[in-house]
BATORKOL-184400 format. One record per atom (N, C-alpha, C): x, z, y; residue in one letter. Coordinates in Angstrom, 2 decimals. Layout:
BEGIN
{{X Z Y} 'A'}
...
end
This chain:
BEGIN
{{-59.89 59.84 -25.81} 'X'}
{{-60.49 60.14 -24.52} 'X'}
{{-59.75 59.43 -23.39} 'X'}
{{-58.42 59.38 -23.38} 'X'}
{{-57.78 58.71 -22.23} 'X'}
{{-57.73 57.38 -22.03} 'X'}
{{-58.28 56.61 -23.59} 'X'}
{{-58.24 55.30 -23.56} 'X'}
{{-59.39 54.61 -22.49} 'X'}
{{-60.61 55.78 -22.79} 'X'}
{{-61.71 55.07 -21.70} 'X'}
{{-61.54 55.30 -20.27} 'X'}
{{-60.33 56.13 -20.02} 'X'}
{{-60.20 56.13 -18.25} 'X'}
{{-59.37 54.72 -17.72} 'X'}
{{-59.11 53.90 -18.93} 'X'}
{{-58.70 52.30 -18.70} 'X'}
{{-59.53 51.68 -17.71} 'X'}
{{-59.17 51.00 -17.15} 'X'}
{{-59.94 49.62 -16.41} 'X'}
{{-59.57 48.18 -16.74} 'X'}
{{-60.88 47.73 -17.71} 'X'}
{{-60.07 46.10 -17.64} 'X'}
{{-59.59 45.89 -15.89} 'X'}
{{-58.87 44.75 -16.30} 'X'}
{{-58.61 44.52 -15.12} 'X'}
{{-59.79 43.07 -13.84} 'X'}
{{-60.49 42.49 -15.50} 'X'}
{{-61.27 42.04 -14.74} 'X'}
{{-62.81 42.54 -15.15} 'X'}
{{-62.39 43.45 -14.61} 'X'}
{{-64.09 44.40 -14.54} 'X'}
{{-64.85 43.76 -13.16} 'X'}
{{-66.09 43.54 -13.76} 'X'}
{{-67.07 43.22 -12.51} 'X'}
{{-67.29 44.17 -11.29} 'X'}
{{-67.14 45.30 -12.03} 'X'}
{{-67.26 46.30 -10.71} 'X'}
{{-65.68 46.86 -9.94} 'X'}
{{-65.22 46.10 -10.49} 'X'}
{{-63.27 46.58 -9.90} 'X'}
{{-63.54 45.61 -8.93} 'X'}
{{-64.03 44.37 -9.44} 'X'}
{{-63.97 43.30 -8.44} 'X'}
{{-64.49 43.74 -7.44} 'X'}
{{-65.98 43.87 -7.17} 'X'}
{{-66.67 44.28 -6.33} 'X'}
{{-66.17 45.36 -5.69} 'X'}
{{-65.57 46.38 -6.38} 'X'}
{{-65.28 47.54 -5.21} 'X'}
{{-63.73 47.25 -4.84} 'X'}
{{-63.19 46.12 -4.90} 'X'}
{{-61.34 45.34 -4.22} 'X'}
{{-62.36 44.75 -3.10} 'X'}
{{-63.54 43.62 -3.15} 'X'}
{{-63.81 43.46 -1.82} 'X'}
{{-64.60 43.85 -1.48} 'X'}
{{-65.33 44.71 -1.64} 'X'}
{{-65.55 46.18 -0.64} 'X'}
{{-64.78 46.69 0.30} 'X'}
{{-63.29 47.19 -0.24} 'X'}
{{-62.49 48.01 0.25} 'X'}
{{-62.10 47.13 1.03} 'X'}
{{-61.95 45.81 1.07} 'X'}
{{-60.88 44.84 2.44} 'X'}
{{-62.16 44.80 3.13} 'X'}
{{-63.48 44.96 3.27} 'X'}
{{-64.22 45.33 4.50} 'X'}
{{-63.66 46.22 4.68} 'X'}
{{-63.55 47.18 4.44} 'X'}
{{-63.83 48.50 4.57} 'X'}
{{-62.05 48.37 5.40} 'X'}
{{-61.23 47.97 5.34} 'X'}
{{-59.80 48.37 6.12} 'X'}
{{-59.99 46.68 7.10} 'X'}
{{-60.40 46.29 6.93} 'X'}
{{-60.51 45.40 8.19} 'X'}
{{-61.71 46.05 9.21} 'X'}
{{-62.55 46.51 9.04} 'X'}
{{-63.20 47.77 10.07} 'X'}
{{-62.73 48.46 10.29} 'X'}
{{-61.60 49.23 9.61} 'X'}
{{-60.53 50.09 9.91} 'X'}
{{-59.62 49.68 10.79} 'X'}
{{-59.12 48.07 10.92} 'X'}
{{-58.45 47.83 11.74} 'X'}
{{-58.71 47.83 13.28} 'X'}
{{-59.70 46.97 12.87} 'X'}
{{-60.92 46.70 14.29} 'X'}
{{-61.06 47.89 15.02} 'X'}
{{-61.63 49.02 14.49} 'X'}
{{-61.93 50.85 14.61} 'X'}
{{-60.92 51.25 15.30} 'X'}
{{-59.51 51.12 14.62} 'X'}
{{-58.12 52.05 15.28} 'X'}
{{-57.68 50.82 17.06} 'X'}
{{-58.31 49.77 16.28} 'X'}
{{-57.66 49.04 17.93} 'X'}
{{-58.41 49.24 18.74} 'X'}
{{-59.84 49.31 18.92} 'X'}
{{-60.59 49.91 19.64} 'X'}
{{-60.40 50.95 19.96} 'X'}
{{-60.22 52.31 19.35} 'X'}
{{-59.60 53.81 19.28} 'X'}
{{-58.56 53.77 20.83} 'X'}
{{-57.49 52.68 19.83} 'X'}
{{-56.29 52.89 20.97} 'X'}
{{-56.31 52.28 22.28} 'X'}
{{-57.60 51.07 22.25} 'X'}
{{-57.31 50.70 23.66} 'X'}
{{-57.91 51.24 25.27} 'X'}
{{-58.87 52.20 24.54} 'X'}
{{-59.35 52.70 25.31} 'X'}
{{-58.06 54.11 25.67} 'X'}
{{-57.48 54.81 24.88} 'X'}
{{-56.59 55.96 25.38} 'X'}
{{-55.56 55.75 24.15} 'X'}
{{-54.69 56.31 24.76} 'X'}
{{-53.74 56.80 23.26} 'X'}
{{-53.78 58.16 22.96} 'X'}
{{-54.43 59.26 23.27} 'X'}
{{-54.84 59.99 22.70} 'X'}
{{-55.95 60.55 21.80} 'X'}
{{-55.71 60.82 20.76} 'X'}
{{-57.19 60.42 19.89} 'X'}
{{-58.69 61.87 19.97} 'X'}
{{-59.22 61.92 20.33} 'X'}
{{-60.74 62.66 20.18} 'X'}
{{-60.43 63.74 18.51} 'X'}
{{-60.94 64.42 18.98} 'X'}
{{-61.40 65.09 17.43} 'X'}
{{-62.00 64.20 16.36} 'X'}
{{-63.24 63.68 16.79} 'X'}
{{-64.23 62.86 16.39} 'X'}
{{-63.62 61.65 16.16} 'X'}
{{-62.61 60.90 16.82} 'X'}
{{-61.77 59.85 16.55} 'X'}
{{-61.40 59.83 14.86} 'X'}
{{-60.00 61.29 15.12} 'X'}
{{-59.60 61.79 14.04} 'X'}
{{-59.95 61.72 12.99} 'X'}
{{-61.39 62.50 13.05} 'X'}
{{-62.51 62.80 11.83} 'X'}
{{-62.89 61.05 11.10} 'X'}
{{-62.78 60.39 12.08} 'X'}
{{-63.32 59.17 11.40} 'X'}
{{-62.32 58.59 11.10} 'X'}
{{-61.03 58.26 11.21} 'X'}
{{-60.02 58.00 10.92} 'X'}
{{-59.95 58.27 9.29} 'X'}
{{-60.11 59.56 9.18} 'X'}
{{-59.54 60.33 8.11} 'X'}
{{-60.73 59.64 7.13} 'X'}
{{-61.47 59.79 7.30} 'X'}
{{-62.88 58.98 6.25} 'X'}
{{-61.99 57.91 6.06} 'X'}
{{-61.60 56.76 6.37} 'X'}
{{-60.54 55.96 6.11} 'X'}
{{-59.71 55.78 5.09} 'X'}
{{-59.02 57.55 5.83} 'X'}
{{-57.96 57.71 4.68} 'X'}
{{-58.27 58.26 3.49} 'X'}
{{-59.03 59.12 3.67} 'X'}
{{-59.75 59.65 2.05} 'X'}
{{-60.30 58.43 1.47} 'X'}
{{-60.82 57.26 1.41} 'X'}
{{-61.17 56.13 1.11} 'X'}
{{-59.98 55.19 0.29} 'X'}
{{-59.14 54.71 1.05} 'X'}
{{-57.79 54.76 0.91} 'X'}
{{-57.54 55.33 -0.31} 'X'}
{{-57.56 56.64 -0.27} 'X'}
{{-56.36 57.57 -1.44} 'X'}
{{-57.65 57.28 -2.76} 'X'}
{{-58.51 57.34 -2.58} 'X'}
{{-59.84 57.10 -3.55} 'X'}
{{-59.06 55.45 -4.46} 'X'}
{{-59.04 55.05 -3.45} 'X'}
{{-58.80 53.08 -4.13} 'X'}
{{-57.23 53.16 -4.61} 'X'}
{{-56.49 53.67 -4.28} 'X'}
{{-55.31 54.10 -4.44} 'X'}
{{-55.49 54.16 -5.56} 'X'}
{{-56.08 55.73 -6.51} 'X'}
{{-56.26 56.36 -7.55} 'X'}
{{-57.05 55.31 -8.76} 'X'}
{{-58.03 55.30 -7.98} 'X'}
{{-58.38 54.08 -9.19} 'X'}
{{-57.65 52.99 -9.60} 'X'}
{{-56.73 52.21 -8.46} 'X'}
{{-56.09 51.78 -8.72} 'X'}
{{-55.40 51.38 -9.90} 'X'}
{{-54.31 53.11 -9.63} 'X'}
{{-53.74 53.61 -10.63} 'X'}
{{-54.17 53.67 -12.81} 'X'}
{{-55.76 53.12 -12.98} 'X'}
{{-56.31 53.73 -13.73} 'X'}
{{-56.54 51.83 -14.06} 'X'}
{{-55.95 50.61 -13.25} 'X'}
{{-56.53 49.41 -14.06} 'X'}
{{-55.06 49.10 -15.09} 'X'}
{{-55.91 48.71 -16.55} 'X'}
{{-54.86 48.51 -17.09} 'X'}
{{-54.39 47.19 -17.01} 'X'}
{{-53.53 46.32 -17.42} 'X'}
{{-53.10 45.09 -17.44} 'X'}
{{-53.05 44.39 -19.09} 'X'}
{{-53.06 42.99 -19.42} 'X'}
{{-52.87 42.40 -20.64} 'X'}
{{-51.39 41.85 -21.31} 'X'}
{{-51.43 42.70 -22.17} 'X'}
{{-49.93 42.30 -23.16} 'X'}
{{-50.11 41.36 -24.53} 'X'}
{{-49.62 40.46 -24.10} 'X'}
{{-49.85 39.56 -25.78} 'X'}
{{-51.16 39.23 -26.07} 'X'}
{{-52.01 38.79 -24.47} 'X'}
{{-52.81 38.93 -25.18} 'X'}
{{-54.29 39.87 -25.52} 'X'}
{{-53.99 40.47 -25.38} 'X'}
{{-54.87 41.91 -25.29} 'X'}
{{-54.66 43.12 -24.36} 'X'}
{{-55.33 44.09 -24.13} 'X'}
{{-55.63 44.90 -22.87} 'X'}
{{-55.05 46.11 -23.69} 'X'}
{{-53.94 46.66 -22.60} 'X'}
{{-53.22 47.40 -23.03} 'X'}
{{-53.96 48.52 -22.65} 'X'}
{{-54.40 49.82 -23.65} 'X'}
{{-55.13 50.91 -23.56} 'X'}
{{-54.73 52.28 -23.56} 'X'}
{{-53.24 52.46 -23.71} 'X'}
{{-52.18 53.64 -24.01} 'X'}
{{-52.09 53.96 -21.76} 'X'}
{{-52.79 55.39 -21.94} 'X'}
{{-52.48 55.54 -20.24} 'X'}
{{-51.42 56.02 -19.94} 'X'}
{{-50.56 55.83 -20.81} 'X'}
{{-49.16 56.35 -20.09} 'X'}
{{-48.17 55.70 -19.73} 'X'}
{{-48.47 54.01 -20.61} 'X'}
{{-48.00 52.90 -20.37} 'X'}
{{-48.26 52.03 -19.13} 'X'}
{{-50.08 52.23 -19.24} 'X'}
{{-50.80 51.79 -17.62} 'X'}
{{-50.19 52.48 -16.73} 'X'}
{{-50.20 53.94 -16.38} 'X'}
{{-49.76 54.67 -15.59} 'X'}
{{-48.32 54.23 -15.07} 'X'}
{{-47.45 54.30 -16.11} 'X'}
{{-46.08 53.90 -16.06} 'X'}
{{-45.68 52.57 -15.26} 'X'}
{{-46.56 51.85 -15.73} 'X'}
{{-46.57 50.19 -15.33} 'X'}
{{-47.26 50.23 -13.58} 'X'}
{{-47.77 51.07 -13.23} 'X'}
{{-49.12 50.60 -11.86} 'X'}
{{-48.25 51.60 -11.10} 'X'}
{{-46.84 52.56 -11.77} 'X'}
{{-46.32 53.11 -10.94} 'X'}
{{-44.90 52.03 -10.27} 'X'}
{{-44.84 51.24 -10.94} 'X'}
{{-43.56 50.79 -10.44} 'X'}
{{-43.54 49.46 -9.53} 'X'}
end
């Protein structure tokens, strides 16, 4: 069961959702400089959208965490090794 929470690493849809996500934090950038140049204090509603951001973020983070890499050769499928490896 843990072998299929692997991600090749060149999965078509990893790809697609890596440049997804650099839209997605370069609107983020654009978003917070706009945010700040108008005040430096942030709105509720600021906040709230901010945080969509960051929950986004911790989402790509996690998956992240879940692509495996190739040893010798072949796609290493043991998640404790992936895990181990995407932690350091």
């Amino acid at each position: 069961m843990a072998k299929r929470l692997i991600i090749p690493p060149n999965c078509y849809w990893i790809i697609v959702w890596n440049n997804f996500m650099i839209l997605v934090f370069v609107f983020y950038m654009l978003i917070i400089a706009l945010f700040i140049s108008y005040s430096f204090k942030l709105s509720t509603e600021q906040i709230n959208t901010l945080l969509i951001f960051d929950v986004m973020f911790l989402i790509d983070r996690l998956i992240d965490m879940f692509i495996g890499y190739e040893e010798d050769g072949r796609l290493e499928k043991k998640i404790g090794k992936v895990l181990k490896r995407n932690f350091e």
